[in-house]
C-alpha positions in Angstrom: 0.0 0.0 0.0 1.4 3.9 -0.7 1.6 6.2 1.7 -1.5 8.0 -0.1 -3.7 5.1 0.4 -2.7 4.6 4.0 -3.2 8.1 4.6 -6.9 8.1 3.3 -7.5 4.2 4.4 -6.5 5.9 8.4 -8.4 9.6 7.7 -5.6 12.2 7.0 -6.8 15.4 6.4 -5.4 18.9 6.9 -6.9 21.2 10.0 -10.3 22.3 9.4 -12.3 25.0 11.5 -14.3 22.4 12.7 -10.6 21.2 15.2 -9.5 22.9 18.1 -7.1 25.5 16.1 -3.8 25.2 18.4 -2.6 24.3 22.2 -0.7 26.6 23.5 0.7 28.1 20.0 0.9 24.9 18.7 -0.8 23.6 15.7 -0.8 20.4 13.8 -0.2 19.8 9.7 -2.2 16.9 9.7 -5.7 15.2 11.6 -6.2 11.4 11.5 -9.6 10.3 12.1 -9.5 6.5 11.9 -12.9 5.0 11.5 -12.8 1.7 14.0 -9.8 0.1 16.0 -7.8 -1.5 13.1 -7.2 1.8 11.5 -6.3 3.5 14.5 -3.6 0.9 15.1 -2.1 1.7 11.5 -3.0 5.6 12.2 -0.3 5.7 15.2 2.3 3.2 13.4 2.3 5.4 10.8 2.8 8.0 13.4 5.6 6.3 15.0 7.1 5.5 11.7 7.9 9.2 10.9 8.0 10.1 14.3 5.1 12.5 14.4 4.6 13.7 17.7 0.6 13.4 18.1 -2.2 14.9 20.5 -5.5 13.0 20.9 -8.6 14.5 20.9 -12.0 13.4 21.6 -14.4 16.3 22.5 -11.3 18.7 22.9 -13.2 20.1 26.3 -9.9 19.7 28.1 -7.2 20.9 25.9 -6.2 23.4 28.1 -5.4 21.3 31.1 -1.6 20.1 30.2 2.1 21.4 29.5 3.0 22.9 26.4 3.5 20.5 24.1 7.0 20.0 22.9 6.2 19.4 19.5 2.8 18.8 17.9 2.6 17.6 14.1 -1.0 15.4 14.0 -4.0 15.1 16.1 -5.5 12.3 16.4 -9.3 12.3 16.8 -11.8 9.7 18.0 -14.8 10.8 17.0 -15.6 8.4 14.4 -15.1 5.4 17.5 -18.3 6.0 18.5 -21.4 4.1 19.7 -22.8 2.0 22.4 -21.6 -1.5 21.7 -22.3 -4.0 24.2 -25.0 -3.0 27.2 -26.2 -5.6 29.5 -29.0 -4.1 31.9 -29.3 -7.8 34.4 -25.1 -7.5 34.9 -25.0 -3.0 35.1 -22.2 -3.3 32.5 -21.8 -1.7 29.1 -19.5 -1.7 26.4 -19.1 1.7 24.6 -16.1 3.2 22.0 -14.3 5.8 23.3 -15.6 8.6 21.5 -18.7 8.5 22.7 -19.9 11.2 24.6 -21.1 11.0 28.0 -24.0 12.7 27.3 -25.2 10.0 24.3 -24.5 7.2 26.5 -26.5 8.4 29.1 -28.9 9.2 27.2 -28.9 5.3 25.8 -28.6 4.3 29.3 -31.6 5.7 30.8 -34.0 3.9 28.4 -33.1 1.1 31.1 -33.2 2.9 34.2 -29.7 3.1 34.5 -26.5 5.7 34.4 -22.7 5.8 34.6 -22.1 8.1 37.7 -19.7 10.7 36.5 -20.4 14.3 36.1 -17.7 15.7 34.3 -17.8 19.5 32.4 -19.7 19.8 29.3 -20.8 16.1 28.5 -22.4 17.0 25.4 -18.5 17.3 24.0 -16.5 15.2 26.7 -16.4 11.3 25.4 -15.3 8.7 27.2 -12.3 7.9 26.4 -11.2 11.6 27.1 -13.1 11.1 30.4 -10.7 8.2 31.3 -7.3 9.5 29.9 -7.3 12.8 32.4 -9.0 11.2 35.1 -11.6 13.5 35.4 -14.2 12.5 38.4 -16.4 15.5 37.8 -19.0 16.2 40.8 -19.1 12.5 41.7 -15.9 12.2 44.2 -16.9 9.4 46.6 -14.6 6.4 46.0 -17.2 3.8 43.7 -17.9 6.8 41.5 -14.5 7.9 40.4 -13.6 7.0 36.9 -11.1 4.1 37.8 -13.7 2.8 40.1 -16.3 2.5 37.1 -13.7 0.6 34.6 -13.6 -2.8 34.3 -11.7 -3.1 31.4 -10.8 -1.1 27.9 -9.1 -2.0 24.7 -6.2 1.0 23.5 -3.8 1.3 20.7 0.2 1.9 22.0 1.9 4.4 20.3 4.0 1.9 17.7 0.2 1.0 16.9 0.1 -2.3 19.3 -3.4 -2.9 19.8 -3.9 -4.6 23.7 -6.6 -5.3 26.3 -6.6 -5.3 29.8 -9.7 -6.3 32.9 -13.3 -6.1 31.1 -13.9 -9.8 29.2 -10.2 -10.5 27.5 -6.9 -10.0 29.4 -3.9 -9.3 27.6 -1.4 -7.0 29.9 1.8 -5.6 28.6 4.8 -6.8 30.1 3.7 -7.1 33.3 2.1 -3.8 33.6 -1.0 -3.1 35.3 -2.7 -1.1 32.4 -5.9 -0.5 34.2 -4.2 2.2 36.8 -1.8 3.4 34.4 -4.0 4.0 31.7 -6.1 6.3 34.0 -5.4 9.8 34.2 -2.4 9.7 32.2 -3.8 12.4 29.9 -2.9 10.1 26.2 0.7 10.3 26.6 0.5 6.2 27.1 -1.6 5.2 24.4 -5.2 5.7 22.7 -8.3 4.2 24.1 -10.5 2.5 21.8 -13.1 0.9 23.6 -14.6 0.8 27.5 -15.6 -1.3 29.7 -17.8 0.3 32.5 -20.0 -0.5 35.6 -23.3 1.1 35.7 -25.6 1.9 38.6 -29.6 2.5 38.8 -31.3 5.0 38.4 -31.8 6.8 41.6 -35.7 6.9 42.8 -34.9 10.6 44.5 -33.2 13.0 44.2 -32.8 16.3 47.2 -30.3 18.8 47.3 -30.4 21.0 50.8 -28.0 23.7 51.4 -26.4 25.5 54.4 -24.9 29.4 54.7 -21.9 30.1 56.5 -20.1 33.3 57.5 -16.6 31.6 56.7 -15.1 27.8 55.7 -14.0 26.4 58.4 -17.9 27.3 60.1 -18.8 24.5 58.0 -16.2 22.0 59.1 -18.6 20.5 61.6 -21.5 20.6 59.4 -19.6 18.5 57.0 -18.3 16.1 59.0 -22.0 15.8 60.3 -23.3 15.0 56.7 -20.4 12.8 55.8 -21.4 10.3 58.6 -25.0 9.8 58.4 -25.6 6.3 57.0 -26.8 7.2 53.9 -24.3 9.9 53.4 -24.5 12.8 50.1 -23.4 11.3 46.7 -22.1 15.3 45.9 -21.1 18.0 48.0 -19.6 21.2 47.2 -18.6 24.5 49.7 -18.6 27.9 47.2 -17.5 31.1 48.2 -19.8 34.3 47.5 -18.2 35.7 44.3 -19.2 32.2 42.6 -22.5 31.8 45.0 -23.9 34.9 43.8 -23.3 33.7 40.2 -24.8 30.1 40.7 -27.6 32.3 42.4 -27.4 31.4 45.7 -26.0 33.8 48.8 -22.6 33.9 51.0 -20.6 30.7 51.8 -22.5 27.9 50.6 -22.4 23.9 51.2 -24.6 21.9 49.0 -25.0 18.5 49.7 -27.2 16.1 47.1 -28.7 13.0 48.3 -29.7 10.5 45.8 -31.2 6.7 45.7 -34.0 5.0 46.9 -36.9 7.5 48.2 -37.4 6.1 52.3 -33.1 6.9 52.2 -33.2 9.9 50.7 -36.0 11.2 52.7 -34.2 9.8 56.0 -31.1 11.8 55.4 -32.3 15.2 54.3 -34.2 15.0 57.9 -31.4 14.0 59.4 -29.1 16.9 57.2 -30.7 19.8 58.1 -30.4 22.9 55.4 -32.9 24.0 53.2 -34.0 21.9 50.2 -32.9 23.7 47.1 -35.4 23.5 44.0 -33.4 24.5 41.0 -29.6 23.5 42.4 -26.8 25.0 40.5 -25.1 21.6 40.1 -24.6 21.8 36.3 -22.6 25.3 36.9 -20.7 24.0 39.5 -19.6 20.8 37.4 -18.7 23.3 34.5 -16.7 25.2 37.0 -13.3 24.4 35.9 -14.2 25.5 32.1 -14.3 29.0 33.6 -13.4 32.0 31.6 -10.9 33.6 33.9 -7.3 34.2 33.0 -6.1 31.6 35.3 -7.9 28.3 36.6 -6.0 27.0 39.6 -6.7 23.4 41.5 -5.8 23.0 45.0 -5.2 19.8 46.2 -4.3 18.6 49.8 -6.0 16.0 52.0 -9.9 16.0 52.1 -9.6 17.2 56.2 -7.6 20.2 55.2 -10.1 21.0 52.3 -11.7 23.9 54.0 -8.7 24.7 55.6 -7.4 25.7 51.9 -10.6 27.4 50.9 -10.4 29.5 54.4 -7.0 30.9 53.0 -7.7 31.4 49.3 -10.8 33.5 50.1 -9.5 36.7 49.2 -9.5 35.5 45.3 -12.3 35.0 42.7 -15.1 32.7 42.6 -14.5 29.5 44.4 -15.3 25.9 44.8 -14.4 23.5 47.0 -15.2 19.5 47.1 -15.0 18.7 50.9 -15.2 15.1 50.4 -12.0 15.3 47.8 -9.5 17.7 48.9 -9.7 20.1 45.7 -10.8 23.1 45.4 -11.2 25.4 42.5 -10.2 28.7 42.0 -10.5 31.3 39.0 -8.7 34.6 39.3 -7.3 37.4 36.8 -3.9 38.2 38.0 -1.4 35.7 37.1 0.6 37.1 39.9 -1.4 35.6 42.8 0.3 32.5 41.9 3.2 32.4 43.7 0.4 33.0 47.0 -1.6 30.2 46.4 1.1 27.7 45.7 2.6 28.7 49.2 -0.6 29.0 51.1 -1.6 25.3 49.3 1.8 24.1 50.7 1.6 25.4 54.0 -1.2 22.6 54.1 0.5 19.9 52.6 -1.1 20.3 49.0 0.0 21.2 45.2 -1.5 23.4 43.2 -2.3 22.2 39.4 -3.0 25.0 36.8 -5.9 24.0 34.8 -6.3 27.1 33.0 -3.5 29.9 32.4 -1.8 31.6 29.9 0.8 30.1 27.4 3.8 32.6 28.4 3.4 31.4 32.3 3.1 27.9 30.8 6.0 28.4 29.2 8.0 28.8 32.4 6.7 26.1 34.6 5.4 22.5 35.3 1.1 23.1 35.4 1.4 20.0 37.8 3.6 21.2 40.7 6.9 19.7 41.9 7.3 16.3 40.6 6.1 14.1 42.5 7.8 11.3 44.3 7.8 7.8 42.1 8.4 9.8 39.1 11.4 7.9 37.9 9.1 5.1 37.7 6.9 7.3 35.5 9.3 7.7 33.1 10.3 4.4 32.8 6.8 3.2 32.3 6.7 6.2 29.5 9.6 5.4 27.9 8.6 1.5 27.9 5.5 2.0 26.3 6.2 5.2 24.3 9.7 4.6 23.5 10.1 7.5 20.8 7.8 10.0 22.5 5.3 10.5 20.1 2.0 10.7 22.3 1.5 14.0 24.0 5.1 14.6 24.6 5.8 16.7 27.1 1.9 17.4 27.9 2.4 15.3 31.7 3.8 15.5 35.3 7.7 16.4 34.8 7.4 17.4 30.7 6.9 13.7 29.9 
């Protein structure tokens, strides 16, 4: 076969306005859209065989969250791997291509009463495969509804075009790795999923969200810790500060709680909560939270019992959100310069802080993750093992790999 043929046979086609334009300056020559699993394999050998370094993209909602590339010459998109494959109400399991996106499964999943429990920004864009490759837990961040928890297995194309399996129905590791965790939030520089494996819950009978004010964070520590151990516990909870309450319509220092499931356990805990029941809940803002406009998008991450701890000292800021069960909390400012203040005040609490959003010239000059962590030897190693040229999303991960 020529190179022309392979290059229509694995969807070459210049940039259109229809791609994301650049990332972070950068702009590819060239898109590949392969069409099933078999051409995505000869998409990426191709890839590897001229060393192009390549990017993929499924609903390109979180571009922005990543190093600057250190080269970019193809995307690769996955929106023609699309479509709910295998779903099997009696066992909650279904078996979906990775450019799916969220929203269309759900919407295929509800004819049976059931849902995957992940709220992630924008699911009418965000597919699952994206989903999976930055880790993204959305509003759901209660262990079980994490998006390792919910996969049992996934098929994925290495970056020499190796196609390989690992959990779901076939097991086929590469050697000796655990794919499953690695896979995971390692933002596509280890290879590109095809095809997911995931475990489903019911549709829950009720739904309540109540809502308490505070003057301050830490006011709500006991609150929290209140909801947190009731035996039916909230599935979401988020603390926001005024400047973003007063946008999501509500007033002051906020925590939300939502209780879902059957209706005699929903009912129990919202008596047991306390709060005022909140009709029209803002919890499709505050999932799109980190998509924010602002200059800078910053993520603060320490240990969930220091979470309020963090919000109480980045207060003086923007709008703000904070996920008390998780240990993150969200912060959107204007001035680049406060920086420096919220890295110190995160550390000062044992946390990192992880720019989602900020501009390419203060990119250009630092790692978006933090220090590097410890074990990130290992990292490399694993990169370098499975990525041996460094074609996929060089540079885009912890340490520039």
């Amino acid at each position: 076969m020529d190179l022309k043929d392979l290059l229509g046979e694995v969807g070459a086609r210049p940039p259109s306005s229809d791609d994301p334009r650049v990332i972070d300056g950068l702009s590819p020559s060239l898109v590949l859209e392969p069409k099933d699993d078999e051409t995505c394999a000869r998409a990426l050998a191709l890839c590897h065989e001229e060393d192009m370094a390549v990017v993929p993209v499924g609903g390109a909602t979180r571009l922005e969250l990543g190093n600057v590339p250190s080269r970019l010459d193809a995307y690769l998109k996955t929106s023609r791997l699309e479509g709910v494959e295998d779903h099997i109400p009696e066992d909650l399991t279904v078996a979906v291509r990775a450019g799916t996106t969220l929203e269309a499964l759900q919407q295929e999943l509800a004819r049976a009463n059931q849902f995957l429990p992940l709220e992630v920004p924008n699911p009418s864009r965000a597919t699952i495969g994206g989903i999976l490759a930055i880790g993204e837990p959305g509003l759901r961040r209660r262990p079980g509804a994490r998006a390792r928890d919910l996969l049992l297995g996934f098929e994925a194309v290495l970056a020499d075009g190796t196609r390989v399996k690992a959990g779901g129905r076939v097991v086929k590791n590469v050697a000796g790795y655990e794919l499953m965790k690695l896979f995971v939030g390692s933002s596509g520089t280890l290879a590109v999923l095809t095809r997911a494996f995931l475990r489903l819950r019911a549709l829950p009978e009720e739904t309540v969200t109540v809502a308490r004010g505070f003057r301050r964070p830490l006011e709500a520590e006991r609150a929290w810790s209140a909801l947190r151990e009731l035996p039916h516990p909230p599935e979401m909870a988020a603390l926001v500060n005024p400047s973003a309450a007063d946008a999501f319509g509500l007033e002051g220092w906020t925590l939300l709680a939502r209780f879902e499931g059957l209706s005699e356990e929903v009912r129990g805990a919202v008596s047991r909560a306390g709060g005022e029941r909140v009709s029209s809940p803002p919890w499709d803002a505050i999932r799109d939270f980190p998509l924010g406009a602002s200059a800078l998008v910053l993520r603060g991450q320490v240990t969930p019992a220091r979470t309020l701890h963090l919000a109480e000292s980045w207060q003086d800021g923007g709008p703000l959100v904070a996920y008390p069960d998780a240990g993150i909390v969200y912060s959107h400012t204007r001035d680049p310069d406060t920086l420096a203040d919220r890295q110190e005040r995160a550390a000062a609490h044992g946390g990192v802080v992880v720019l989602e959003r900020a501009p390419s010239e203060l990119k250009n000059d630092l790692d978006v993750f933090g220090e590097t962590p410890g074990g990130f030897e290992l990292m490399k190693k694993i990169k370098d093992k499975l990525d041996p040229k460094g074609i996929l999303s060089p540079g885009r991960f912890v340490g520039r790999i």
